[in-house]
C-alpha positions as a Python dict, from the first residue, in 0.01 Angstrom:
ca = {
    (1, 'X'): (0, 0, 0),
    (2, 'X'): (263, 221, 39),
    (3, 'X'): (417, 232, -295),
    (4, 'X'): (60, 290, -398),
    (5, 'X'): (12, 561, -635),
    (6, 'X'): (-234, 813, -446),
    (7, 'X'): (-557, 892, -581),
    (8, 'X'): (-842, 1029, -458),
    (9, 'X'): (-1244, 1137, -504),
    (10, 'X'): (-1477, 1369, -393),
    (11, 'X'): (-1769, 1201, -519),
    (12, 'X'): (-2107, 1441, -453),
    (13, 'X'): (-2447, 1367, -492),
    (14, 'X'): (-2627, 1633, -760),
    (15, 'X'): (-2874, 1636, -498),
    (16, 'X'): (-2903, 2081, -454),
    (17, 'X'): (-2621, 2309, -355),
    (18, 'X'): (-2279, 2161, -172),
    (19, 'X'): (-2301, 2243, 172),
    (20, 'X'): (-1957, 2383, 345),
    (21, 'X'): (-1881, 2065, 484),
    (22, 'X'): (-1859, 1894, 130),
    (23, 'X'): (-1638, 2158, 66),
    (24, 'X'): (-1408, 2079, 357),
    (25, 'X'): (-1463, 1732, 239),
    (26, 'X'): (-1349, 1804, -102),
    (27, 'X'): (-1087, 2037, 12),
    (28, 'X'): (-889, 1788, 261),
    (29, 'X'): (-889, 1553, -11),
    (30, 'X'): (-702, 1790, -251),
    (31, 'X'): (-455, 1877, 16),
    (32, 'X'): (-354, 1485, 71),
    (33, 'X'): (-333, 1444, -298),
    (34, 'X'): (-129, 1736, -404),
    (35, 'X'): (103, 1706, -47),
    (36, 'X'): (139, 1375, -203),
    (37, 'X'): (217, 1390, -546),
    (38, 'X'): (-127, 1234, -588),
    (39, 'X'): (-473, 1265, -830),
    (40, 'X'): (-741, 1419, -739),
    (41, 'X'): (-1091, 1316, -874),
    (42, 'X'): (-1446, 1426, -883),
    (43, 'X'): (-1663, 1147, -938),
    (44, 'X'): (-2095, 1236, -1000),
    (45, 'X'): (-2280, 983, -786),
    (46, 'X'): (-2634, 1022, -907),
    (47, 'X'): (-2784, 667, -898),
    (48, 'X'): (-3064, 855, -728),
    (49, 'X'): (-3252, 992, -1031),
    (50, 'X'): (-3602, 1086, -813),
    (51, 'X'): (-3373, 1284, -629),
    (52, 'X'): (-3122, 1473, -911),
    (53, 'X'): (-3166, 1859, -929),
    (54, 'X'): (-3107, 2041, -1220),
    (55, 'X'): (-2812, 2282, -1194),
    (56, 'X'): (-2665, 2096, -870),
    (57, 'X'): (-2373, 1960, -1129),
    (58, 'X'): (-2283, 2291, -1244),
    (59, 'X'): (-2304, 2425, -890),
    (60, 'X'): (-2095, 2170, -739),
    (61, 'X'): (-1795, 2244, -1039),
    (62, 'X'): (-1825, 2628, -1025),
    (63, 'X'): (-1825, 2622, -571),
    (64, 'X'): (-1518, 2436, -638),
    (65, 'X'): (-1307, 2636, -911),
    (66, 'X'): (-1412, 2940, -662),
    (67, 'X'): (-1201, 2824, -362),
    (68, 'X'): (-885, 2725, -627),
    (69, 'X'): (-945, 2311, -554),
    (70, 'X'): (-831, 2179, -906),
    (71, 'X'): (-938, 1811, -1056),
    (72, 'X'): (-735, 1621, -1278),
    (73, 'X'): (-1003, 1393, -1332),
    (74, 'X'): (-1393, 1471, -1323),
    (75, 'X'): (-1706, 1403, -1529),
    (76, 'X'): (-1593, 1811, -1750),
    (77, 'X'): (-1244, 1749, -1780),
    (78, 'X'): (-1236, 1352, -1884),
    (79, 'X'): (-956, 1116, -1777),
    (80, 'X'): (-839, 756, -1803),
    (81, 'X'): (-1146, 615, -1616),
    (82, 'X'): (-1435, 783, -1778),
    (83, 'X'): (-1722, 846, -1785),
    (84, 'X'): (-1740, 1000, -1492),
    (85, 'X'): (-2046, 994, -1373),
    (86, 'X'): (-2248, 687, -1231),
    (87, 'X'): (-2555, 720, -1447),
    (88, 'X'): (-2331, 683, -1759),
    (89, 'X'): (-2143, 371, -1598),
    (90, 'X'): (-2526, 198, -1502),
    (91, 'X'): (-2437, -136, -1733),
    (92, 'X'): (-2122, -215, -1557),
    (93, 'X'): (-2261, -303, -1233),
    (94, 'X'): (-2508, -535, -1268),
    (95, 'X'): (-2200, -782, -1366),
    (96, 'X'): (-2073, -732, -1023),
    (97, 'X'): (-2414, -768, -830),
    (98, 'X'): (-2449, -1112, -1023),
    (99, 'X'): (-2099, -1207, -941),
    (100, 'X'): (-2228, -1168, -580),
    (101, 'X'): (-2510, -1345, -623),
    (102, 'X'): (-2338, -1657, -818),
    (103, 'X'): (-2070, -1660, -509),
    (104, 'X'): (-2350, -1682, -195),
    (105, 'X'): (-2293, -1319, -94),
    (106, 'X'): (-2612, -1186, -242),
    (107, 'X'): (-2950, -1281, -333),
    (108, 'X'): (-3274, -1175, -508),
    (109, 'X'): (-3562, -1006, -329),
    (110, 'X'): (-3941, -1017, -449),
    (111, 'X'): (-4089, -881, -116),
    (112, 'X'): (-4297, -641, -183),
    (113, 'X'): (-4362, -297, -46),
    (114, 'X'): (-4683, -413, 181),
    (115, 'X'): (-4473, -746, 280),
    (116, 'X'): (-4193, -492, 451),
    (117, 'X'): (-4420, -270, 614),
    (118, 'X'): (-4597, -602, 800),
    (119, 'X'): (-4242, -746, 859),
    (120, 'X'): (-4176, -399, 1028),
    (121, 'X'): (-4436, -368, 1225),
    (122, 'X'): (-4426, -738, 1332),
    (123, 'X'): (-4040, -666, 1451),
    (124, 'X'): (-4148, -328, 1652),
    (125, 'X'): (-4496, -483, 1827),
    (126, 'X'): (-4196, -719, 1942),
    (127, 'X'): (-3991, -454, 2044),
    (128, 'X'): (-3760, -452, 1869),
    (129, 'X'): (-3546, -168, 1922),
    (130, 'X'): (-3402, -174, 1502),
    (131, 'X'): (-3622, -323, 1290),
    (132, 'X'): (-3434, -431, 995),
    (133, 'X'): (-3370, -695, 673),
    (134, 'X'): (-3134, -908, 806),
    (135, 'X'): (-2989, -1261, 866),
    (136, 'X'): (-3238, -1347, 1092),
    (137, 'X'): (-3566, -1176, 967),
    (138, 'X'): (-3447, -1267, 631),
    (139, 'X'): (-3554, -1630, 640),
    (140, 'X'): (-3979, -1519, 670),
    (141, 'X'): (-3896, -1300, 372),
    (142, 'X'): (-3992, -1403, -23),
    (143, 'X'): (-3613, -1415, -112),
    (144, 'X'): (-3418, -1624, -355),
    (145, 'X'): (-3327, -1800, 18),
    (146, 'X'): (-3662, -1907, 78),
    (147, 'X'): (-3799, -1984, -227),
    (148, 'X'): (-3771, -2275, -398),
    (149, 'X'): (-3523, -2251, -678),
    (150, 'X'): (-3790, -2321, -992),
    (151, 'X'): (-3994, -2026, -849),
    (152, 'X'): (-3733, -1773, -813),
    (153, 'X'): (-3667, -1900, -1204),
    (154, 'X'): (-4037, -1798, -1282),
    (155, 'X'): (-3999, -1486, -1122),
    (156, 'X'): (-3693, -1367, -1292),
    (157, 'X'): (-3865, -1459, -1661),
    (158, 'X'): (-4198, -1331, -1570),
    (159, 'X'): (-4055, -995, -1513),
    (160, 'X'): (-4143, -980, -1125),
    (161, 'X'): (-4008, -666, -978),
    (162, 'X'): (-3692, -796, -728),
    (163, 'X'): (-3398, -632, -572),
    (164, 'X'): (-3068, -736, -521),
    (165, 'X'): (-2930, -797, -144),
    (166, 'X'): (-2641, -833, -5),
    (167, 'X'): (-2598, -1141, 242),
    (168, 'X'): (-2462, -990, 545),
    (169, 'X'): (-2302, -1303, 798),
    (170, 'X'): (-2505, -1362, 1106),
    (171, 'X'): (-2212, -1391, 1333),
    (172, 'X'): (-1909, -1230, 1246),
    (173, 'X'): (-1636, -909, 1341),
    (174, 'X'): (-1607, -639, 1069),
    (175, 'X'): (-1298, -469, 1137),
    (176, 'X'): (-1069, -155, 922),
    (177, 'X'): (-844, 59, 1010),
    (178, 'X'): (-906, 410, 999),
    (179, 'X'): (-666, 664, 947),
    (180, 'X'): (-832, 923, 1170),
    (181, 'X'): (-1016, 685, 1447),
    (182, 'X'): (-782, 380, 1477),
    (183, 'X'): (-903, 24, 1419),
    (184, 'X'): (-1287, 9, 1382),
    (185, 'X'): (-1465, -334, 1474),
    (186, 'X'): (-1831, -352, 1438),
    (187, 'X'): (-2036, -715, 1484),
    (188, 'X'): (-2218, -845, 1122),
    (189, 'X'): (-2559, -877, 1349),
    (190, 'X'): (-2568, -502, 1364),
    (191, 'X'): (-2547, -499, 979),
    (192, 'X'): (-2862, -533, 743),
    (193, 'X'): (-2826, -658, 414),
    (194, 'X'): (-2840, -334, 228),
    (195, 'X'): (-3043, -367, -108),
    (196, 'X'): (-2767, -327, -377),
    (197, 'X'): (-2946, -315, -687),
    (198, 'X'): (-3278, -129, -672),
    (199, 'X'): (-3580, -276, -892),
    (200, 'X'): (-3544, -10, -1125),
    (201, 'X'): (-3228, -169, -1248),
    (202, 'X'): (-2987, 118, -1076),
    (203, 'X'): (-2718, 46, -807),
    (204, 'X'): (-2743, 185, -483),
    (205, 'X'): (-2452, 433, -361),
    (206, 'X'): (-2335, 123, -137),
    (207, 'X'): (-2262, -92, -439),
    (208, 'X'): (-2190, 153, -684),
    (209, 'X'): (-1938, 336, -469),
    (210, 'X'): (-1729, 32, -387),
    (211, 'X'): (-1726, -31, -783),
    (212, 'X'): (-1603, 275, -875),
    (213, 'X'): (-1331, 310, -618),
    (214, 'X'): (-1202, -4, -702),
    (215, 'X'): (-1126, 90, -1066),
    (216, 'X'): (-1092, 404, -1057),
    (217, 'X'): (-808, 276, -818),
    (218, 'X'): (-893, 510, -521),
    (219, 'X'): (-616, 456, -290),
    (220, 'X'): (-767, 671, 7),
    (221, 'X'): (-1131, 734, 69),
    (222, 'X'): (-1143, 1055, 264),
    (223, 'X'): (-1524, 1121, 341),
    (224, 'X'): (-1765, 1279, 647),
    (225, 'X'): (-1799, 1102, 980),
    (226, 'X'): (-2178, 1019, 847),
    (227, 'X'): (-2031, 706, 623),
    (228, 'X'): (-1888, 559, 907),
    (229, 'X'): (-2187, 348, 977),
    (230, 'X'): (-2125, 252, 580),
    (231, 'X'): (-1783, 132, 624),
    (232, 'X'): (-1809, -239, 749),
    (233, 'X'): (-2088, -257, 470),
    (234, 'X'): (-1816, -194, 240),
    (235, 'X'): (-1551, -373, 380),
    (236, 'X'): (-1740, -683, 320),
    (237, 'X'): (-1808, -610, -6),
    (238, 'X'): (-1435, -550, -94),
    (239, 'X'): (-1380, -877, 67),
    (240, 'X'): (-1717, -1034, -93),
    (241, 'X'): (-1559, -888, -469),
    (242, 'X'): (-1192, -1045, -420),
    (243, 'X'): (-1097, -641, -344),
    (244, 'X'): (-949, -668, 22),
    (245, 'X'): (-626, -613, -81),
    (246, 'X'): (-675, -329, -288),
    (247, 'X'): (-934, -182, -69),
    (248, 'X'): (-867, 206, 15),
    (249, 'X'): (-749, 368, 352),
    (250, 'X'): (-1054, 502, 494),
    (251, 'X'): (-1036, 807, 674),
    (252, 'X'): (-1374, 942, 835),
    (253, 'X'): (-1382, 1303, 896),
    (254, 'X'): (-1509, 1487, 1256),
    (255, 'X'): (-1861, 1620, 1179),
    (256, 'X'): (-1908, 2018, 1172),
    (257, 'X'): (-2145, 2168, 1467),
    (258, 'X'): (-2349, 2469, 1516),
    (259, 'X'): (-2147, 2717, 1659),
    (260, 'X'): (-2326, 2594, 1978),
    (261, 'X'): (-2212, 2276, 1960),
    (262, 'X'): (-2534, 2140, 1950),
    (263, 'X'): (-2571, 1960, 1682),
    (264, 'X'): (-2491, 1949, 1254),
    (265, 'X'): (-2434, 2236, 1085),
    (266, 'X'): (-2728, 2269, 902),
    (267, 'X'): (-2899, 2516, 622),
    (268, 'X'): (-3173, 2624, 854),
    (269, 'X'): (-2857, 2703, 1110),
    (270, 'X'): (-2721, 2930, 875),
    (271, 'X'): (-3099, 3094, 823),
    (272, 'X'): (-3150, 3080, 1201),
    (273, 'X'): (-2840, 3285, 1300),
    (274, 'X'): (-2750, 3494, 921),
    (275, 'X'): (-2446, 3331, 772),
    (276, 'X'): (-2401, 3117, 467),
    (277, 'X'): (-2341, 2730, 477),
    (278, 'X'): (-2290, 2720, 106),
    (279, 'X'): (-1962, 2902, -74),
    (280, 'X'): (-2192, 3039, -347),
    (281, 'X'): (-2599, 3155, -340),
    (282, 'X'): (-2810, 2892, -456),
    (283, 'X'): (-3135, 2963, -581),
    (284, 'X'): (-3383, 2650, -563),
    (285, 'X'): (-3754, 2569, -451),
    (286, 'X'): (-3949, 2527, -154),
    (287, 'X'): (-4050, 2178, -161),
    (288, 'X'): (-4392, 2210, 54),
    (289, 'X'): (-4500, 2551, -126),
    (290, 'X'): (-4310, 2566, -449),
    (291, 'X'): (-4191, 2930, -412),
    (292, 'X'): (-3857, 3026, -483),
    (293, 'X'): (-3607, 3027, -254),
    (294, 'X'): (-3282, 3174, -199),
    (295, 'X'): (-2985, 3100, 21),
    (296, 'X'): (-2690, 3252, 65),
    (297, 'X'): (-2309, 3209, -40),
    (298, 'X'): (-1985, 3302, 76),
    (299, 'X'): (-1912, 3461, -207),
    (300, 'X'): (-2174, 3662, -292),
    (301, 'X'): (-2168, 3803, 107),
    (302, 'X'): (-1823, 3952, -4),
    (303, 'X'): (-1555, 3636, 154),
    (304, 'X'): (-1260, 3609, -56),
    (305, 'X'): (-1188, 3209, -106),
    (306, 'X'): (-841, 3222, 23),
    (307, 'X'): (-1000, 3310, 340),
    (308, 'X'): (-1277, 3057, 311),
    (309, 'X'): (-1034, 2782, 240),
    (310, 'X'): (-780, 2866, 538),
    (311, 'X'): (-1117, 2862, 750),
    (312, 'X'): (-1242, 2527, 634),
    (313, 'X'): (-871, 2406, 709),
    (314, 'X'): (-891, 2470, 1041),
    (315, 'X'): (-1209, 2293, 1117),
    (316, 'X'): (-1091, 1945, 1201),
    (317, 'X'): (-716, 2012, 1111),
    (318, 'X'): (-445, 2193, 1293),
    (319, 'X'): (-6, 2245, 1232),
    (320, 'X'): (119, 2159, 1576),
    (321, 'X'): (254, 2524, 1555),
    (322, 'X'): (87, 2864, 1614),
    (323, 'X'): (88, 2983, 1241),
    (324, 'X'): (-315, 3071, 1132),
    (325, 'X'): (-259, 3175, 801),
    (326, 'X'): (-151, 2988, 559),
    (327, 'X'): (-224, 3011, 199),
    (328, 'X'): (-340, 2703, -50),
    (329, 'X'): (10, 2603, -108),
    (330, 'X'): (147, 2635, 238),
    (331, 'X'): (-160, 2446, 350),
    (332, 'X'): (-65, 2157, 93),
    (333, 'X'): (304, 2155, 249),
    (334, 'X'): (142, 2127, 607),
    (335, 'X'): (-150, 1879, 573),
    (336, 'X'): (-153, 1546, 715),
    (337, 'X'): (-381, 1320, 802),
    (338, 'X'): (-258, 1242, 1122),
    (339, 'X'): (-316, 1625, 1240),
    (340, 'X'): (-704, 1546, 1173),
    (341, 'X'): (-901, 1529, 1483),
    (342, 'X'): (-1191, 1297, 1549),
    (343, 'X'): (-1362, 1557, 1766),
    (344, 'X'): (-1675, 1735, 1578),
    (345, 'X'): (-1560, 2085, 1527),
    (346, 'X'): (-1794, 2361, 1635),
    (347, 'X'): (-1864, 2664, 1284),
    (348, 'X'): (-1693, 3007, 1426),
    (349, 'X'): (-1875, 3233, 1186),
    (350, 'X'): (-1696, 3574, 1349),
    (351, 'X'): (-1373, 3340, 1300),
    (352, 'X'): (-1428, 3323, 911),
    (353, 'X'): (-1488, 3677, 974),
    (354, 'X'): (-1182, 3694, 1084),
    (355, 'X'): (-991, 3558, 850),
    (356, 'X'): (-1137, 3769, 559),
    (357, 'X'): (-1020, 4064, 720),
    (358, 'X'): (-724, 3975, 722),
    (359, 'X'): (-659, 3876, 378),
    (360, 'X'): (-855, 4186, 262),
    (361, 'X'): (-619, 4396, 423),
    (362, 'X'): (-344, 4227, 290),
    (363, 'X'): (-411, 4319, -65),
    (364, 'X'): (-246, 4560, -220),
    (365, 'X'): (-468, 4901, -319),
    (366, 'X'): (-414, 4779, -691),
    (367, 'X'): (-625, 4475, -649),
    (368, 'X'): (-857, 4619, -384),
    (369, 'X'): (-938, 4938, -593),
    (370, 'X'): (-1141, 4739, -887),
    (371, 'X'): (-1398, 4658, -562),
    (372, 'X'): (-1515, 4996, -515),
    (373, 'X'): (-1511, 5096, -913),
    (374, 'X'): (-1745, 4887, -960),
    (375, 'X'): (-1991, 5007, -710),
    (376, 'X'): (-1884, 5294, -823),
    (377, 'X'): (-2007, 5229, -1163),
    (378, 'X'): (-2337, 5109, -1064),
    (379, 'X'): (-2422, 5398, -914),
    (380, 'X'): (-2339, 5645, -1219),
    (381, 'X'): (-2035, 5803, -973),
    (382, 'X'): (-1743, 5868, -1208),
    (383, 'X'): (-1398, 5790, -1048),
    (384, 'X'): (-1040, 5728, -1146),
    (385, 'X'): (-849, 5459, -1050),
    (386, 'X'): (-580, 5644, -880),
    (387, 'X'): (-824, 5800, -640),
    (388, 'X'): (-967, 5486, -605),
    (389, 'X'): (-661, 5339, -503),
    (390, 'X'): (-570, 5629, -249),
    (391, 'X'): (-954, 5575, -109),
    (392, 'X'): (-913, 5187, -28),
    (393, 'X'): (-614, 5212, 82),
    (394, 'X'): (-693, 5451, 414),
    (395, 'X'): (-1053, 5229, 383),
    (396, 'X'): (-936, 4867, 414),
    (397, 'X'): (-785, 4833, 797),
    (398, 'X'): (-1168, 4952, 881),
    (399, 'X'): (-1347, 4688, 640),
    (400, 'X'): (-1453, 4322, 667),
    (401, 'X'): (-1594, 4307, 331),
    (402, 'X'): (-1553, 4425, -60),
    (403, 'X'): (-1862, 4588, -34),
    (404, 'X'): (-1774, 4745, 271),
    (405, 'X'): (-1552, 4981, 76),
    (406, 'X'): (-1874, 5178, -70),
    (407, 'X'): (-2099, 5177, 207),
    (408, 'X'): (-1796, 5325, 418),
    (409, 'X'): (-1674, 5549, 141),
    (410, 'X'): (-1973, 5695, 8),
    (411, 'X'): (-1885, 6073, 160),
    (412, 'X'): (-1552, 6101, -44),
    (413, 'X'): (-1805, 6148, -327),
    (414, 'X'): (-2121, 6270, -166),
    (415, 'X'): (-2104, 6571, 86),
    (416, 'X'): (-2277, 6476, 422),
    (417, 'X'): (-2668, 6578, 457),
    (418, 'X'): (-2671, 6486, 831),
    (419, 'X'): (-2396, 6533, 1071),
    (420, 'X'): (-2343, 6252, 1379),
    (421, 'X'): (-2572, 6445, 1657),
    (422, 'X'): (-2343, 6298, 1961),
    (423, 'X'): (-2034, 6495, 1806),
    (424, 'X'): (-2277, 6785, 1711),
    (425, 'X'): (-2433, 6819, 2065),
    (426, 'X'): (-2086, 6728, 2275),
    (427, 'X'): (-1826, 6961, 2041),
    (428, 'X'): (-2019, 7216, 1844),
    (429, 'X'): (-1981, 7551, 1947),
    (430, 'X'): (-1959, 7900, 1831),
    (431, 'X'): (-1579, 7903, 1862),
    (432, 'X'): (-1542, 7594, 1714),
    (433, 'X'): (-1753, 7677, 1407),
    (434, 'X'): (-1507, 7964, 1380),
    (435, 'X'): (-1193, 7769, 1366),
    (436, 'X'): (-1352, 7568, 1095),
    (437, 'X'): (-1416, 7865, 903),
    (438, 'X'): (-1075, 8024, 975),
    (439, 'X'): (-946, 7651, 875),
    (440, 'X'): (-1148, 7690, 517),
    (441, 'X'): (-1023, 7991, 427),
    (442, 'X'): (-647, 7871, 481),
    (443, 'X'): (-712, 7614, 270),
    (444, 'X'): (-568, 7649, -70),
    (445, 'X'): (-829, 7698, -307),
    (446, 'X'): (-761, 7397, -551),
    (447, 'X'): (-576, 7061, -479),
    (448, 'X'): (-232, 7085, -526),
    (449, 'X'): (74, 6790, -527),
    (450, 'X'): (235, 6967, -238),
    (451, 'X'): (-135, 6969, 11),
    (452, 'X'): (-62, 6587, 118),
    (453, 'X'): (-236, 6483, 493),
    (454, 'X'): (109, 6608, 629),
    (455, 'X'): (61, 6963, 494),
    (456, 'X'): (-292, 6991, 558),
    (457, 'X'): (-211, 6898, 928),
    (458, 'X'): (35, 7154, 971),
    (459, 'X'): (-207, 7451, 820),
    (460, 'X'): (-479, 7322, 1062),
    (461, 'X'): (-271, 7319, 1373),
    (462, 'X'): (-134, 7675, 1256),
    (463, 'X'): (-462, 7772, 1218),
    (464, 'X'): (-602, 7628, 1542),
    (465, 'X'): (-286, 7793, 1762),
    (466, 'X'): (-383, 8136, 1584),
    (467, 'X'): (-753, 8048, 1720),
    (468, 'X'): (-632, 7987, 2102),
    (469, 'X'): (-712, 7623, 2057),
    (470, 'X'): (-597, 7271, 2076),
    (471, 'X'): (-629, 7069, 1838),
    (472, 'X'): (-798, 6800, 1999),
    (473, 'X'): (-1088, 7013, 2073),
    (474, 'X'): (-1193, 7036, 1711),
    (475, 'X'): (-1057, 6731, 1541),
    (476, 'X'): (-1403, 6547, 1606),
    (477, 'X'): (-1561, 6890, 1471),
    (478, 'X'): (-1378, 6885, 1156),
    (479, 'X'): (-1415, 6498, 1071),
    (480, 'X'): (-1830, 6550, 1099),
    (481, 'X'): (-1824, 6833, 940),
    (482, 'X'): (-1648, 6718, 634),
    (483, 'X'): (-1808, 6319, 626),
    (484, 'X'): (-2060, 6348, 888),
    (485, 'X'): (-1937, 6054, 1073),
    (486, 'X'): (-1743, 6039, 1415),
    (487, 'X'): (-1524, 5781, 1306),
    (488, 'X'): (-1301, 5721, 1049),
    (489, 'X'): (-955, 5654, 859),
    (490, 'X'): (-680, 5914, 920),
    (491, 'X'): (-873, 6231, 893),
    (492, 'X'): (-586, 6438, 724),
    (493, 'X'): (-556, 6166, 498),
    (494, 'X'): (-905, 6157, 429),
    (495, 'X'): (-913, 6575, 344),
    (496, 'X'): (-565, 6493, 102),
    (497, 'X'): (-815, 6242, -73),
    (498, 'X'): (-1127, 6464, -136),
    (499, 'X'): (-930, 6795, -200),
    (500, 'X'): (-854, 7116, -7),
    (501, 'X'): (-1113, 7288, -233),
    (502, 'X'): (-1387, 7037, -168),
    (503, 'X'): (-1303, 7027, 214),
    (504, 'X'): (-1338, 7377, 253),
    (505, 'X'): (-1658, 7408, 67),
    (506, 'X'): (-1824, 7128, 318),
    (507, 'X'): (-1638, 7310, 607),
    (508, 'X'): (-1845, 7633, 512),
    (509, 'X'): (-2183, 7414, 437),
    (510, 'X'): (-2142, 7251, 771),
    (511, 'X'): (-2126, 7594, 989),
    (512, 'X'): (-2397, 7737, 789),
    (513, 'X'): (-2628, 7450, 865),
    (514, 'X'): (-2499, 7380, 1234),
    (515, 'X'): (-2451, 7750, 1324),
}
């Protein structure tokens, strides 16, 4: 196993939008792979037509390209072990379910719907605390077991609808090693034989997966803590298949909690408390009323996916070391799987938070300016990109978000209408209003290269010393008076930005509305 090449899957169901923890899923695979000098694959399990959604394909490839996790092989980009996607590969596993059945470790099933609802309630008015198809409840089933052998022959020719089952030993350990929780050993009578084949012809995920891995060569199955109760299911049928030596490391993954720790992370969660549990919006339908529906993304809330991905990272993983911020590649050098925890890690929304401040910030004004141009442009506000530039770059220590840049910006374009009234009430006062005026008037009329922040401070502390006052007791007058608010980036730097000639004009507004 060692000298194994290493491949890998994230294999999603096209079942609505990829929830975050698919995307840690997905994510943790890609950093084993490439840390590796592995493959990484994206496999389409969709064997469960009544449940496809239209779009969820697309979805699933474009969440994915967002937060920079690249496929070498995938159902869009092709590869040696195509197609890609279980639907298209529906022939080859019916040659595998009979190969079970002609070896004793499956058999046919003609109960029908009304036969398993009596055999249910029959097992729960005798308590039973599981009711389930198994090696024991089997045998008062109609089942290629019980029937004679001529019938179950009539059956299959007359058309009779049937599943396949697998035969699941009534008295046996099921043990695996898992990377992340140690040896795993789970007793056969707490196993029920799972249908493989459904009567429509289709596998089920539990036959199809094991398929698929096994030649598509999957070397490491890394998946969420909710297949665990999957995994001696699929053990056997490695072992059932001639596969045990082959069979994949399986490494189960901690589940994600509410950021109460009281449960899954779930899409009403997200609702409940106002942050995404999807990377990107996903539009879809309310089942019960049919209305459209809406939930939200990280990216369309303004999170960069560098700062999504270090997030996502963290949740389940650590370095050993204090570092928090590491970028895709330096999280590729650092993964392992033996840093994964098998605690469920609790969703720190303010942490993601977090995190996107700080790689906001981090961007040069270059990259950051193209945020606010664009708001810019959609509201008809003409701007070029060296003010721009100048404007995010006193902006960005004081925003969380992209979008912040506009909403916080919006009075280097627009002179304020209303001025903060806690600023107005506690510093406003006759004299003050005159040291604003005498600060307009020393104001050079038009911009100039040489009235920087540092030369407007000087004229304004001139100014104030010729007024007999401190500068502190009209700083908070000036910064309302020219944007309204009573905080802000560096306030000289702000006045360089809009202009001396625009500063003094809202200087002289601002005394004649305030008095």
């Amino acid at each position: 196993m060692s000298n194994r090449p290493v491949r890998v899957r994230f294999a999603p169901s096209p079942t609505g939008p990829l929830h975050i923890g698919g995307v840690r899923t997905a994510l943790y695979n890609y950093l084993l792979a490439r840390k590796l000098g592995g493959t990484m694959i994206l496999r389409i399990e969709d064997t469960d037509q009544n449940r496809f959604v239209p779009g969820a394909e697309d979805y699933i490839r474009e969440s994915l390209e967002w937060v920079g996790i690249e496929l070498d092989e995938s159902p869009w980009k092709g590869g040696p072990h195509a197609p890609y996607r279980q639907s298209e590969r529906k022939p080859m596993y019916r040659e595998y379910a009979d190969q079970l059945i002609r070896d004793g470790y499956a058999y046919y099933a003609f109960d029908t719907p009304e036969e398993l609802d009596v055999m249910r309630e029959r097992l729960q008015a005798a308590k039973v605390p599981n009711p389930q198809y198994n090696s024991i409840t089997r045998a008062q089933m109609r089942n290629s077991l019980t029937l004679p052998e001529d019938e179950v022959k009539q059956l299959l020719e007359s058309g009779a609808p049937y599943v396949i089952r697998l035969k699941v030993p009534r008295k046996e350990e099921v043990r695996f090693q898992d990377m992340i929780r140690g040896w795993v050993v789970v007793h056969s009578s707490a196993i029920d034989d799972k249908v493989l084949m459904k009567s429509d012809g289709m596998p089920t995920y539990h036959l199809a997966n094991i398929v698929d891995d096994h030649l598509m060569d999957i070397s490491h199955v890394i998946r969420g803590e909710e297949w665990l109760p999957s995994a001696p299911l699929h053990v056997l049928l490695y072992r059932y298949l001639g596969w045990e030596k082959t069979m994949p490391q399986f490494a189960h993954l901690p589940l994600l909690l509410k950021p109460d720790g009281t449960g899954k992370l779930s899409k009403r969660d997200g609702d409940r408390l106002g942050f995404p549990v999807f990377a990107l919006e996903w539009r879809g339908t309310d089942a019960e009323t049919g209305e459209p529906t809406l939930s939200k993304g990280y990216r369309e809330e303004g999170y960069l996916p560098e700062a999504l991905v270090n997030f996502l990272a963290f949740l389940g993983w650590n370095p050993g070391t204090a570092q928090e911020i590491f970028s895709m590649q330096e999280l590729i050098e650092a993964f392992s799987i033996e840093r994964v925890s098998k605690s469920p890690a609790k969703f720190d929304q303010a942490k993601v938070k977090w995190f996107n401040e700080h790689y906001l910030r981090a961007k040069s004004d270059a990259k950051l300016a193209p945020y606010l141009l664009q708001a810019l442009a959609e509201h008809d506000i003409a701007c070029d990109r060296a003010k721009a530039e100048q404007i995010v770059g006193v902006m960005k220590e004081r925003v969380s978000f992209p979008h912040d840049f506009w909403q916080e910006a919006k009075y280097f374009f627009d002179a304020p209408m209303e001025y903060d009234p806690a600023v107005v009430a506690k510093k406003w006062n006759p004299q003050v209003s005159a040291a604003l005026l005498a600060y307009a008037d020393a104001l050079p009329a038009n911009s100039e290269p040489s009235a920087n922040a540092e030369v407007l401070k000087a004229l304004f502390n001139q100014t104030m010393e010729a007024q007999a006052l401190k500068p502190g007791q009209v700083l908070q007058a000036l910064r309302v008076a020219v944007t309204g608010a009573a905080a802000g980036p560096d306030l000289f730097e702000t006045l360089a930005i809009l202009g001396s000639g625009e500063v003094a004009g809202r200087l002289r507004m601002a005394v004649e509305r305030l008095g």
